[in-house]
N, C-alpha and C positions, 0 to 999 in steps of 0.2 A: 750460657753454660755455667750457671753460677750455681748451680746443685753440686757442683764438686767444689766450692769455696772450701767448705769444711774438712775437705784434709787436708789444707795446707796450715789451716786449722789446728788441728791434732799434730803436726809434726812440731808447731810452733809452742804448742803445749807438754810434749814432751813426749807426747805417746808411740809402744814400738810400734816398727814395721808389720807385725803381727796384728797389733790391735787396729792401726790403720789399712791393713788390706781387708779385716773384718767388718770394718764401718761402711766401707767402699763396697762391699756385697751386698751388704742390708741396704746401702742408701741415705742412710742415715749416723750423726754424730751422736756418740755415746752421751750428750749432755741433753740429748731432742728427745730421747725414750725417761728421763729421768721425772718427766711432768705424766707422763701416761701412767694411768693406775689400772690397778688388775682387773679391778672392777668393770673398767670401761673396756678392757680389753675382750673379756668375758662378752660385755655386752654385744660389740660387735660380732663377737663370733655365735652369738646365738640369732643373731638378726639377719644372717648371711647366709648364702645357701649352702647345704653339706658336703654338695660335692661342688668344686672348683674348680672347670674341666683347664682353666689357664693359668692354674695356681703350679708350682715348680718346688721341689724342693730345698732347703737352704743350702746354698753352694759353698765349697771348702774355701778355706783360706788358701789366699793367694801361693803359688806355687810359681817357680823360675821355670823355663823348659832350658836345660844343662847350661843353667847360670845366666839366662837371658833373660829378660831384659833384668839390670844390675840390682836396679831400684822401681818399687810399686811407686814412688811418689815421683818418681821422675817420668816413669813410663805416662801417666797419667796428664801430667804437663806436657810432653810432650804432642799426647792425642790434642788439647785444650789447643795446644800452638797449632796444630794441621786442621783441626775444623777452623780455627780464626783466621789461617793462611785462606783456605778453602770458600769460606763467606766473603772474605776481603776480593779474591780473586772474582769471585761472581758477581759482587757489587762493582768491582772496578772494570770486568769486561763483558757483564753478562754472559760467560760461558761457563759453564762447570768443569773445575777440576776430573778427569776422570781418576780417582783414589778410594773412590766406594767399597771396593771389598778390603783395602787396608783397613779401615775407617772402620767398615760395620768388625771386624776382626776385634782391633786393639779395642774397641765397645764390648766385647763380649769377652777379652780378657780384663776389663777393668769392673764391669758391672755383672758378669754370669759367673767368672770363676776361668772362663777358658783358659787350657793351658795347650798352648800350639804345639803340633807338632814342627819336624823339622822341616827345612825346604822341601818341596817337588815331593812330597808324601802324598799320593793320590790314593782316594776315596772316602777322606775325612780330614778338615782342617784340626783338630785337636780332642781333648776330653772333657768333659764336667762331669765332677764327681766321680770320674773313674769310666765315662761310660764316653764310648765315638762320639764326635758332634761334628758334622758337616754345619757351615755356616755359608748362608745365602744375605746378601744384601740389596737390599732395594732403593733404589737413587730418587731424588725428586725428580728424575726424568719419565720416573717411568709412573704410568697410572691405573695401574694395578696394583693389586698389592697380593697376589698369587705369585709363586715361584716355581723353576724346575728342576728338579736332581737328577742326575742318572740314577737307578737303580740299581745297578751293579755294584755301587761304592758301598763299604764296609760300614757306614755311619750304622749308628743307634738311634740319636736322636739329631734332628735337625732346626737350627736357631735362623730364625725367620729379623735379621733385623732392619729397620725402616729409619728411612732419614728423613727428614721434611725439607722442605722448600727453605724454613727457620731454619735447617741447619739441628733442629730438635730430635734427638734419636729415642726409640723404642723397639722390644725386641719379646719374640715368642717363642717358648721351646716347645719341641713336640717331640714326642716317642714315632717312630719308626710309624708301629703301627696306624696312627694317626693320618697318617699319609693317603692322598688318593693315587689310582692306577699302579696297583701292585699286582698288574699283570702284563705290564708295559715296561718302555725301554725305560721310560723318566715315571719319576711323584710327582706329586703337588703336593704342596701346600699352601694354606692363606693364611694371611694376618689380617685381622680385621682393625680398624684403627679406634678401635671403643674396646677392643679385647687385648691388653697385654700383660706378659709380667711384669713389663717397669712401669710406674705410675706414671 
């Protein structure tokens, strides 16, 4: 889990809680973009293909739901301490914590932007960028990597996030549309493990 090193990073460096929930979206420490040049940026994007059907737009800066959680840099830690609670618990009994949808959740408000709604709110766990977002997580139990929704729920978009066996998370959003059996009770969706937004 050492790709979030870097904002303990930045807090130790001085920078605000704004500019650290913005580094924490991108993925990346304001000091990592400062060696990339336009040029090369440029080049990439000309060598890649036009359309990006797994590409996501950039997610807003970090946002509280009515003053929850206090702190991004604490919330964050604390994810770090419950996946390491969670690996320790597995090496030490071979069984799996069952905590996978907290897990893929506080994932998707540290790395997509989620902002939760409140408890027992059914037919969407929060918003990105303003828009519903049911979130589904998939455990290293399970070996599929398709999921199911009901239908009926108000989501817009649906975030597909996946845990590995590592303990390694990655995660897919998708438009509503995107979805199969929109004439049924439940969607689909799949993530494929070569296809995501988080690198």
């Amino acid at each position: 889990m050492s790709d979030w090193d870097f904002l303990y990073e930045m807090h130790e460096r001085g920078y605000s809680p704004e500019e650290i929930a913005d580094a924490a979206g991108s993925g990346a420490a304001p000091w990592e973009w400062e060696d990339i040049s336009i040029e090369l940026i440029d080049d990439q994007l000309e060598d890649g293909p036009k359309s990006d059907s797994y590409s996501i737009d950039p997610i807003q800066p970090y946002k509280s739901r009515d003053g929850f959680p206090h702190s991004f840099l604490e919330h964050s830690e604390i994810f770090h301490d419950l996946v390491d609670c969670a690996a320790r618990h597995f090496e030490n009994t071979g069984r799996y914590l069952q905590i996978w949808g907290e897990l893929g959740e506080i994932y998707a408000e540290i790395k997509f932007g989620l902002r939760r709604h409140g408890t027992h709110k059914a037919g969407s766990d929060g918003t990105i960028a303003g828009k519903l977002v049911e979130v589904k997580t998939i455990s290293p139990e399970k070996r599929t990597d398709q999921v199911l929704v009901k239908s009926q729920g108000d989501f817009e978009q649906l975030l597909i996030v996946r845990i590995s066996s590592d303990f390694e998370f990655q995660g897919k959003l998708f438009d509503r549309s995107e979805l199969s059996g929109n004439s049924g009770k439940f969607l689909k969706g799949k993530l494929k493990d070569s296809a995501s937004n988080v690198p």
